[in-house]
N, C-alpha and C positions, 0 to 999 in steps of 0.2 A: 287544191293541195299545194298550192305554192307558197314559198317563202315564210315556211315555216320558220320559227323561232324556238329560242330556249325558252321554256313554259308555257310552249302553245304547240308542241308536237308530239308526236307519239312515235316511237323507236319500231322498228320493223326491221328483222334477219332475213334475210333470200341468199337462195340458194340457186346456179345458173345452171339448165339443161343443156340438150345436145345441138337445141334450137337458139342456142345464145338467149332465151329468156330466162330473167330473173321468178321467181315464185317463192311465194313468201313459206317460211318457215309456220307452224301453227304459232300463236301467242304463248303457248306452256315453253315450246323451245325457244322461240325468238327471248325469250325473258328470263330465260337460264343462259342464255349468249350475252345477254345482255350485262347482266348480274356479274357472271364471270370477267366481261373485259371491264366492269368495272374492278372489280376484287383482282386484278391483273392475272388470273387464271391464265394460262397460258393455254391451256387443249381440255376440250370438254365431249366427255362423251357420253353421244344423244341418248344411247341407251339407258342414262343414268333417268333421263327425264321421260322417255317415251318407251316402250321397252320394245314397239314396234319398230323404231331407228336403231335397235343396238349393234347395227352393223359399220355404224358412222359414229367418227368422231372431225369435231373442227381443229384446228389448228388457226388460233386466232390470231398472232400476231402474223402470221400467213396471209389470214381470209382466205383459206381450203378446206375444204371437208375432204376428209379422206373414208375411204371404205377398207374397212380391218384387213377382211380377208384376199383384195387383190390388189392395194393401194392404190385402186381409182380415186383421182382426184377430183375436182368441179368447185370452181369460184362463190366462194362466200361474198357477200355483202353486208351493212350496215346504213340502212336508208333513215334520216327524217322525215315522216310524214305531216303535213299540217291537221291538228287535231280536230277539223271538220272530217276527215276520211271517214267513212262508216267501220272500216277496223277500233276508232277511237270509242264506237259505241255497242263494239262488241256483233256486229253484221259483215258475215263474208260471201260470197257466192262460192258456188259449185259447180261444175258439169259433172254428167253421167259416163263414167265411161263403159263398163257394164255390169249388170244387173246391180248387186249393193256397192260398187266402187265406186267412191266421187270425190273427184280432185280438185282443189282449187284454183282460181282463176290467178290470172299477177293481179298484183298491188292496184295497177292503173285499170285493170279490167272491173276487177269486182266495186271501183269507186263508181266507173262510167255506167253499169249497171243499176245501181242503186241511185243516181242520179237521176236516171229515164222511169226509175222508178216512182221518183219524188215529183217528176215532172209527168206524169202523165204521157208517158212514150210509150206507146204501145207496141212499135219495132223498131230496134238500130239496127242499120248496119256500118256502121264507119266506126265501130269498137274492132271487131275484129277480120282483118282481108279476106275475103272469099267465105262469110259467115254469115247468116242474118240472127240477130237473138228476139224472139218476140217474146214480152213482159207477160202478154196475157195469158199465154197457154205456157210458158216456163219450156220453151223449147230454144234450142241454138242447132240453127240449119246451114248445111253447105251448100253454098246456092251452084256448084257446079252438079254435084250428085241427089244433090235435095233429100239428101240421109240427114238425120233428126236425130240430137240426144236432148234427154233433160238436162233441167237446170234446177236451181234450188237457191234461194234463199236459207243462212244458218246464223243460230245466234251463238255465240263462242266468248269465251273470258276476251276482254281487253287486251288488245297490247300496251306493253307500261309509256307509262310520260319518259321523255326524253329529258335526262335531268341536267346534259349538256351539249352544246354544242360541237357537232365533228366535221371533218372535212366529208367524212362520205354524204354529206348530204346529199341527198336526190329526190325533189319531188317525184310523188306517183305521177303526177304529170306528164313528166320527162320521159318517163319510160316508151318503149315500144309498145304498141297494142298487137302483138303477133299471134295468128294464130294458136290456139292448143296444143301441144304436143303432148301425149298423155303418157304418165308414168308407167309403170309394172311393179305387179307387190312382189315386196320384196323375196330373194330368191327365186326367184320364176322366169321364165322365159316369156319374151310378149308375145303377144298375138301376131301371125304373117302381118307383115309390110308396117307393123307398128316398132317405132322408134324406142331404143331401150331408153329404161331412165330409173333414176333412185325412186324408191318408196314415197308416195308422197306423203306431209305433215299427217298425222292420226287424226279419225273422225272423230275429236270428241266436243261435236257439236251435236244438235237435234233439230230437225226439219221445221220450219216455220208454217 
């Protein structure tokens, strides 16, 4: 995913958690973000596009998302990716967090995945610190407590082609591989000793 170009990338929104990791916006939002700083929109609100985000709107020439009802802030992004990424072909990974909730991985996670998948990796652990992911049973394990969630491969709309060049470039590369920290839906309180966070992008993928 490096050194993308103009006409050889795919534009990708993130949004930063409590973990300082970036995670990507779903492709329906990333591409109504995108749309709008083209259209010089100045604030777009997610609800318009998701109606499960209608609590968030960004503020683009910011790069903040704000949340309506307490004005929590959290750093927006605008990354290029090189269009090998498997976002470019419409494949993103997931974990489980529980029973039907599953959130997506970052940008550099779900490439490295998909990777060892292409390669015949039957386990990494140098994607994520204190993680094992095995390809063949679709599990991601904490090798301190050896608790187990799923994983999932999903197929999902494209993110759009990058029709120019921006300073925010960043390969997926580049990023952190840090650990999960997992969301809470929205309005909810999270689970004991689980990290609060926004809603994550809507499911509107289908299981592979």
């Amino acid at each position: 995913g490096i050194n993308a170009e103009y006409g050889m990338s795919i534009v990708v929104w993130e949004w930063q958690n409590e973990a300082n990791i970036y995670l990507p916006y779903s492709s329906e939002v990333s591409t109504a973000l995108e749309n709008a700083r083209i259209n010089n929109i100045k604030q777009l609100d997610l609800g318009g596009v998701d109606p499960y985000m209608s609590t968030f709107l960004v503020n683009i020439p910011m790069m903040t998302q704000i949340t309506n009802y307490n004005g929590k802030r959290r750093v927006v992004r605008r990354v290029n990716i090189n269009s090998t990424h498997p976002f470019d072909r419409g494949l993103k990974w997931e974990w489980n967090f529980h029973q039907d909730h599953w959130f997506p991985y970052s940008t550099a996670v779900s490439e490295a995945i998909q990777q060892a998948v292409e390669t015949n990796t039957p386990v990494i652990s140098n994607v994520l610190p204190g993680y094992e992911i095995n390809i063949s049973n679709l599990t991601q394990t904490n090798t301190r407590t050896n608790f187990q969630r799923r994983i999932r491969k999903v197929h999902c709309t494209k993110y759009r082609a990058a029709q120019q060049t921006s300073n925010s470039f960043v390969s997926s590369s580049m990023q952190p591989m840090s650990a999960p920290v997992p969301p809470v839906p929205q309005m909810r309180q999270p689970p004991v000793q689980q990290m609060r966070q926004q809603p994550p992008a809507p499911v509107l993928c289908v299981d592979t």
